[in-house]
SEBADO-914220 format. One record per residue (C-alpha): residue number from 1; residue in one letter; x, y, z. Coordinates in steps of 0.5 Angstrom, whole numbers, plus 500, padded with zeros to 3 digits. Layout:
N
TORDO seq type  xx  yy  zz
TORDO NUM    a   X   Y   Z
...
// end
This chain:
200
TORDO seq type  xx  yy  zz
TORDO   1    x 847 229 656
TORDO   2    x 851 224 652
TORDO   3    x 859 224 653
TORDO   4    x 859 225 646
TORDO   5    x 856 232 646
TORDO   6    x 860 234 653
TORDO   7    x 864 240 651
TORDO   8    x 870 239 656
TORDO   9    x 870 231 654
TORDO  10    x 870 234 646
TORDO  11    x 876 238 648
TORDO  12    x 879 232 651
TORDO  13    x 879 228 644
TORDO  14    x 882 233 641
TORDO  15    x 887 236 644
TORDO  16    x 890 228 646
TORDO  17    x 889 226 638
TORDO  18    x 893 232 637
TORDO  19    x 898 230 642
TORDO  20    x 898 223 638
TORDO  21    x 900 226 631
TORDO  22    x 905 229 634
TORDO  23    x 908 224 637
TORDO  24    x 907 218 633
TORDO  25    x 904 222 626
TORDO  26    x 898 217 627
TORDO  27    x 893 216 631
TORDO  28    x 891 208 633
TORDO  29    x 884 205 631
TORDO  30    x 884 204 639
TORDO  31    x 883 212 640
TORDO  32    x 877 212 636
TORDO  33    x 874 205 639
TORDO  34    x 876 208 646
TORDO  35    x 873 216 645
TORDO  36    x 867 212 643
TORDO  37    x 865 206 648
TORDO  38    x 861 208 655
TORDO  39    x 861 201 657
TORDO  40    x 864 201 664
TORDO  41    x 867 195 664
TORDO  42    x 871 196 659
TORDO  43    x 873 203 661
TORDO  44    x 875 199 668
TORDO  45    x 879 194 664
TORDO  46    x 883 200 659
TORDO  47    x 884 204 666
TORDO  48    x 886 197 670
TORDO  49    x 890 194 664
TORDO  50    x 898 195 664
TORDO  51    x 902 198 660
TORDO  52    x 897 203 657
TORDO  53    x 899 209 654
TORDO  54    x 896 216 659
TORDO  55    x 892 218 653
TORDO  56    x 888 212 654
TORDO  57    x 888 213 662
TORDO  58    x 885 219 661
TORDO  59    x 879 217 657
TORDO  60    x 877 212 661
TORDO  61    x 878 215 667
TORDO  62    x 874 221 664
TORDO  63    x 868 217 662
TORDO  64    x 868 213 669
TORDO  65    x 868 220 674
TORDO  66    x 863 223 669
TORDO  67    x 859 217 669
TORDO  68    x 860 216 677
TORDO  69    x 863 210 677
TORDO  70    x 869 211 684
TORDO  71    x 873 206 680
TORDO  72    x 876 212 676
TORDO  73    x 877 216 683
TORDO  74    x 884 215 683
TORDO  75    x 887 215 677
TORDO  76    x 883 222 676
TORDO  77    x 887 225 683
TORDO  78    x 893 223 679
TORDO  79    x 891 227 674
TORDO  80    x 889 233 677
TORDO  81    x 896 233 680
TORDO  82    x 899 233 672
TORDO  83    x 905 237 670
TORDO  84    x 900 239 664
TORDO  85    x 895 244 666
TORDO  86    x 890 242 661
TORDO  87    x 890 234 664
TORDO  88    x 889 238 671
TORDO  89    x 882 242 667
TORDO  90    x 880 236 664
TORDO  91    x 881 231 672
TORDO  92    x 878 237 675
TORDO  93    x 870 237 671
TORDO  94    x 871 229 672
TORDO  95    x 872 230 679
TORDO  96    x 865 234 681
TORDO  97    x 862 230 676
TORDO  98    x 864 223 680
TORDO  99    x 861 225 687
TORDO 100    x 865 221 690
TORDO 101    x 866 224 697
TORDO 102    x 873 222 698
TORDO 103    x 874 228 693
TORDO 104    x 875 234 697
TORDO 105    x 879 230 702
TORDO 106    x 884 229 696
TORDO 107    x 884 236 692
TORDO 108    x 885 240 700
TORDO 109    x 891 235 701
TORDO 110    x 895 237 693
TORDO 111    x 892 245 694
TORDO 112    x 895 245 701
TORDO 113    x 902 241 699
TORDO 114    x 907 247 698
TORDO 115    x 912 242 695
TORDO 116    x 907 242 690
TORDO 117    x 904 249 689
TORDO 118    x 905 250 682
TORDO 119    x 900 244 680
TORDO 120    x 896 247 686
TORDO 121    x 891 251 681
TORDO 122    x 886 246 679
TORDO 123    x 885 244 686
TORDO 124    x 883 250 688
TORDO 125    x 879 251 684
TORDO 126    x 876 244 686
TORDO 127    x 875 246 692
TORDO 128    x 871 252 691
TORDO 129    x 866 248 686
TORDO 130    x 865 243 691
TORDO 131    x 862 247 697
TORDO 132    x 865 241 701
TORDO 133    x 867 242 709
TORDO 134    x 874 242 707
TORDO 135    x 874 247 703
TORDO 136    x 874 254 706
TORDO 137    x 879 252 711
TORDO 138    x 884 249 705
TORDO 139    x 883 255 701
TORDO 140    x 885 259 708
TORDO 141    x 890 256 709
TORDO 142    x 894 256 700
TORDO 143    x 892 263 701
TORDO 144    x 895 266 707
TORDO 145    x 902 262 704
TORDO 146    x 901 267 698
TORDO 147    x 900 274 701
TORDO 148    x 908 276 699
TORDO 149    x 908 281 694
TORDO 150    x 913 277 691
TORDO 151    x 909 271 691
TORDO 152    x 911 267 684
TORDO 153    x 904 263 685
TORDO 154    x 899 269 686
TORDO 155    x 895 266 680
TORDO 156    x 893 260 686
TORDO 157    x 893 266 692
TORDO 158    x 888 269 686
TORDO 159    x 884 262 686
TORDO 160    x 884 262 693
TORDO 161    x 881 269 694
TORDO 162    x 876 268 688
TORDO 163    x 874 261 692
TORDO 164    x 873 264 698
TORDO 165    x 868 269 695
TORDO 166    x 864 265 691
TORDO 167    x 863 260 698
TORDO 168    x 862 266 702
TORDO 169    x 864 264 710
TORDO 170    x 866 269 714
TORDO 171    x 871 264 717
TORDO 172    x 876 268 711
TORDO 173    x 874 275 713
TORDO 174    x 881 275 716
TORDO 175    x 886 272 711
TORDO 176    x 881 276 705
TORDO 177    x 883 282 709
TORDO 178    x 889 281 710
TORDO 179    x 890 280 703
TORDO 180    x 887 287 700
TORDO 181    x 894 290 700
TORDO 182    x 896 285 696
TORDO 183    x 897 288 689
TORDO 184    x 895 282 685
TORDO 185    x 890 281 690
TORDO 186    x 887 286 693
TORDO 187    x 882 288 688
TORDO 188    x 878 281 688
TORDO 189    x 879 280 696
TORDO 190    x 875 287 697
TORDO 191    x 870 284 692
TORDO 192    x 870 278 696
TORDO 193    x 870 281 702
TORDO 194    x 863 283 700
TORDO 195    x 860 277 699
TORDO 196    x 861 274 705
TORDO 197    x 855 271 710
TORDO 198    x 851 272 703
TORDO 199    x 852 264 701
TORDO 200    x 856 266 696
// end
C-alpha cells in the first residue's frame, strides 16, 4: 500500500494542515510538497535539518518509520512521548511499522516512567502490539502502580490489563488478580485473566 492511501498517514495530513491554518491561516506549499515525496533521502534531510517546524518532523519521520528506515527511530520515540495524544497515535502506528528493535526497549522505558505517567498510554498500548520480551513485564510493572481505587491514570492501568490480556503470559495471573477488585478495572482484568496461557 502506498503511504498516500495509509488511513492513519491520511488522518495525520489532516489533522497538521488543520493545525497550520489555525496557526498561521495558510498552509506552505512545502506542506503538500513533503505530505507528497517518499524519497528517503529527502525525508532524512527534512528530519535532519534545523529549524524545522514540528508538523514537518513528523511527516518525515512518519514516512521513514512506515517505510523501515531506522534513521526516524528517534525522532518517533520523541513523538511517542508528546504532550498532544494524537502525535503519540500517529508515532506509535509508525513505530510497529519500523521493526527497529530498539523500539520495545524505549516504549517500556517511557511506560514505566512514573514522572511521565499521563503520556504513558500510547506506549503501553505499543508494547502489547509488539509481543516483544520487554513487554509482559513493563506492563506488569505500570499496572501494579495503578491498582489504587483513586488512581487518576486508570485509563493506563486499563491499557495495562487489556495488553495483558491480548499477550496472554501467565507471568500477569498475580497483578490481573490483584487487579479485579478495582472498579475501573476488575471487569477486563477477569476477561483477561480468561485469556491467559492461550496465546492471547
Amino acid at each position: 500500500m502506498e503511504i498516500s492511501e495509509d488511513p492513519e498517514f491520511c488522518s495525520m495530513i489532516d489533522r497538521l494542515r488543520d493545525e497550520i491554518e489555525n496557526d498561521t491561516g495558510e498552509v506552505p506549499a512545502a506542506f503538500g510538497e513533503l505530505a507528497a515525496t517518499e524519497d528517503p533521502e529527502e525525508l532524512h534531510r527534512v528530519l535532519m535539518a534545523p529549524g524545522q517546524p514540528l508538523w514537518a518532523r513528523e511527516i518525515a519521520a512518519y514516512g521513514l518509520g512506515v517505510a523501515g528506515d531506522p534513521r526516524a527511530f528517534e525522532a518517533l520515540v520523541l513523538l511517542l512521548n508528546h504532550r498532544d495524544p494524537e502525535r503519540c497515535v500517529t508515532a506509535a502506528h509508525a513505530l510497529a511499522r519500523l521493526g527497529d528493535p530498539r523500539t520495545a526497549r524505549a516504549a517500556a522505558a517511557l511506560a514505566t516512567n512514573e514522572l511521565r505517567v499521563a503520556y504513558a498510554l500510547l506506549p503501553v498500548r505499543l508494547l502489547a502490539e509488539l509481543r516483544a520480551p520487554e513487554s509482559v513485564p513493563a506492563l506488569i510493572t505500570v499496572l501494579e502502580r495503578r491498582l489504587r481505587p483513586d488512581d487518576p491514570h486508570w485509563r493506563v492501568g486499563l491499557a495495562c490489563v487489556e495488553g495483558l490480556g491480548t499477550l496472554g503470559d501467565p507471568r500477569a495471573r498475580g497483578a490481573l488478580e490483584a487487579a479485579l477488585p478495582h472498579p475501573r478495572l476488575g471487569r477486563a482484568a477477569w476477561e483477561s485473566l480468561a485469556r491467559l496461557g492461550s496465546g492471547g
